[in-house]
SERO-4910 file (N, C-alpha, C, O; in steps of 0.05 Angstrom, whole numbers):
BEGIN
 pado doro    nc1    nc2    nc3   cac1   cac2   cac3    cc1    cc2    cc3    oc1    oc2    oc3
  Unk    A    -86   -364  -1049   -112   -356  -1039   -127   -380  -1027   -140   -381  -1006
  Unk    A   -122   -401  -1048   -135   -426  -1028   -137   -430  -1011   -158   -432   -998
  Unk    A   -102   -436   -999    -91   -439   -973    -97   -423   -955   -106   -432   -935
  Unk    A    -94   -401   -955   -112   -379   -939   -142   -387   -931   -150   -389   -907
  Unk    A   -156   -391   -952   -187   -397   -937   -184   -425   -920   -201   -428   -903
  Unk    A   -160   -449   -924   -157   -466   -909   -145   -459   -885   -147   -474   -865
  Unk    A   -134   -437   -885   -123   -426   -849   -146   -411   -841   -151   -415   -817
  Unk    A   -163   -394   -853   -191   -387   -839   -196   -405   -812   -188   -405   -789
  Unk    A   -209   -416   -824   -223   -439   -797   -210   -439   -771   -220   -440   -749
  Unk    A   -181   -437   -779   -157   -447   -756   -149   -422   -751   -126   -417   -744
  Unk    A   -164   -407   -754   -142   -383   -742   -168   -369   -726   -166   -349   -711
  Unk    A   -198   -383   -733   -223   -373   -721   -221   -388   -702   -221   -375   -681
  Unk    A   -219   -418   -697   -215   -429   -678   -197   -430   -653   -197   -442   -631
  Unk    A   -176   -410   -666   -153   -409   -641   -159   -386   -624   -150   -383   -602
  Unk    A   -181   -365   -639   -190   -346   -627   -208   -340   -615   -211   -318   -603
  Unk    A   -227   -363   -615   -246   -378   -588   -235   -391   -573   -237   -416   -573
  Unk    A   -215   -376   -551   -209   -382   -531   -231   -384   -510   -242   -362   -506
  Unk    A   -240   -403   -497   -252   -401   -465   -237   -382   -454   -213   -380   -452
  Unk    A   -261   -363   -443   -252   -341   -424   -246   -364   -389   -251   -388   -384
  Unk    A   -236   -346   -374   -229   -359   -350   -257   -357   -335   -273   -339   -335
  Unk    A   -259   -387   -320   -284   -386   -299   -289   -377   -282   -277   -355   -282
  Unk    A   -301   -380   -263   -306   -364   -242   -289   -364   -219   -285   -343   -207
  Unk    A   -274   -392   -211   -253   -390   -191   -228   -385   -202   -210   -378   -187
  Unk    A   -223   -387   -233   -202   -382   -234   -195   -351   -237   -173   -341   -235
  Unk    A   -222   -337   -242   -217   -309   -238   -218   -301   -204   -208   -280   -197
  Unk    A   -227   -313   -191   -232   -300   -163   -200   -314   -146   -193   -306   -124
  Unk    A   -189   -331   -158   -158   -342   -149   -146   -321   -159   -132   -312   -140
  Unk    A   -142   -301   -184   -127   -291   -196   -134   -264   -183   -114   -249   -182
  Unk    A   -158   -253   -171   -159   -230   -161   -158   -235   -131   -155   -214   -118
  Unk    A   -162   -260   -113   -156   -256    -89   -115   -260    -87   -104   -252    -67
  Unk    A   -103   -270   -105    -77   -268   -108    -65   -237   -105    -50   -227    -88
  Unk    A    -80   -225   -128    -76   -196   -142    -82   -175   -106    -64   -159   -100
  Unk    A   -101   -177    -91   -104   -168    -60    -90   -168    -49    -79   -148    -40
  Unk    A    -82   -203    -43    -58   -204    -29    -28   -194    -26    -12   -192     -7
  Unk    A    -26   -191    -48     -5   -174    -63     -4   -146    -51     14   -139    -36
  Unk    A    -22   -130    -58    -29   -113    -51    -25    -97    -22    -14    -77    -13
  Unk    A    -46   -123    -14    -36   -115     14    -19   -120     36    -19   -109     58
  Unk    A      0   -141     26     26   -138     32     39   -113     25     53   -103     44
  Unk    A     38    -95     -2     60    -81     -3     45    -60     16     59    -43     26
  Unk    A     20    -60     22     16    -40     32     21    -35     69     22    -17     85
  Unk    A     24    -63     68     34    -72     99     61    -65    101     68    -52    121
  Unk    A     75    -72     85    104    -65     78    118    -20     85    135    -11    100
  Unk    A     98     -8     65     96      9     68     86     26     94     94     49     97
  Unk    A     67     12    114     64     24    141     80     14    146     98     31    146
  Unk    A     91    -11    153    112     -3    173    144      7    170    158     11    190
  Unk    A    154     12    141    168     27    137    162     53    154    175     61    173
  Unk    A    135     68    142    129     92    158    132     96    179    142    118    184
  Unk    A    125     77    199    123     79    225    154     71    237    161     78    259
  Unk    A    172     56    220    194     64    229    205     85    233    217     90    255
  Unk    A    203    104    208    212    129    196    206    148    223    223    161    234
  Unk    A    176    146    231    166    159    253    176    153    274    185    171    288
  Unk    A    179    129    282    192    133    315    213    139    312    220    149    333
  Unk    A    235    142    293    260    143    288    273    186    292    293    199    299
  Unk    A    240    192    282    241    218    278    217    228    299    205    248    292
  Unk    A    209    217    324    204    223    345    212    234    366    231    219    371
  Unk    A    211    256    392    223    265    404    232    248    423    218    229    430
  Unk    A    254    251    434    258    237    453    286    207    440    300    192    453
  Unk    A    283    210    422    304    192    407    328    197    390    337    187    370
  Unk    A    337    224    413    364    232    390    355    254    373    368    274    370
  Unk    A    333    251    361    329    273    332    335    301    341    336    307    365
  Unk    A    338    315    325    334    347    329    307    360    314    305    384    309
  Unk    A    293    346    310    263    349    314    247    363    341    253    356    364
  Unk    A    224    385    335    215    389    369    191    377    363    188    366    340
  Unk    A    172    377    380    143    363    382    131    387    385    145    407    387
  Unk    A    106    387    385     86    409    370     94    426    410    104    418    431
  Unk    A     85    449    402     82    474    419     61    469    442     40    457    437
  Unk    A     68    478    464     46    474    488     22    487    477     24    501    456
  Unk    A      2    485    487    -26    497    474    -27    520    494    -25    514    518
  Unk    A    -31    546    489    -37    567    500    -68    569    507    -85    554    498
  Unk    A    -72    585    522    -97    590    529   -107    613    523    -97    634    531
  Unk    A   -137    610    502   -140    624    484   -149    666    502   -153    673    525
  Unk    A   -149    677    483   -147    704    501   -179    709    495   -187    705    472
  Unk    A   -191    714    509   -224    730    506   -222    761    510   -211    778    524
  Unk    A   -240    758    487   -242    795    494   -260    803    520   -275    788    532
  Unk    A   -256    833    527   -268    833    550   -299    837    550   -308    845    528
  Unk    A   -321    834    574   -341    833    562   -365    864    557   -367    884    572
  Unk    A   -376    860    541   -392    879    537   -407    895    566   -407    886    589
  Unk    A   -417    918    558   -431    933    577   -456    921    577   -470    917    597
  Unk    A   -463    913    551   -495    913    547   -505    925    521   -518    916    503
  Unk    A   -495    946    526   -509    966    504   -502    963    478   -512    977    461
***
């Protein structure tokens, strides 16, 4: 039990760690961004491969959207 209250101290003191400062948190989250937005750079242009690849005009058997019709009106009233 002695020994125990002599590790107290040392086991309070190891657990006052200094939290991290201010650049070392703003290094650790402009890192954490960068990251980020690489994969996310990564990911468009996968996409946009995917897309021209599956574009008309390049082999695919894909069609491209339908000509636009012109819409029908009803005919118009007498009035009454």
């Amino acid at each position: 039990m002695h020994r125990a209250l002599m590790l107290l101290p040392l086991f309070a003191l190891a657990a006052c760690k200094q939290p991290p400062d201010f650049d070392q948190r703003y290094d650790k989250a402009a890192s954490d961004i960068e990251a980020r937005a690489r994969a996310m750079d990564k990911d468009l242009s996968e996409a946009d491969k995917a897309a021209a690849a599956a574009a008309p005009g390049n082999g695919s058997q894909t069609k491209g959207l339908p000509a636009a019709s012109t819409a029908s009106n009803a005919p118009p009233s007498s009035g009454e």
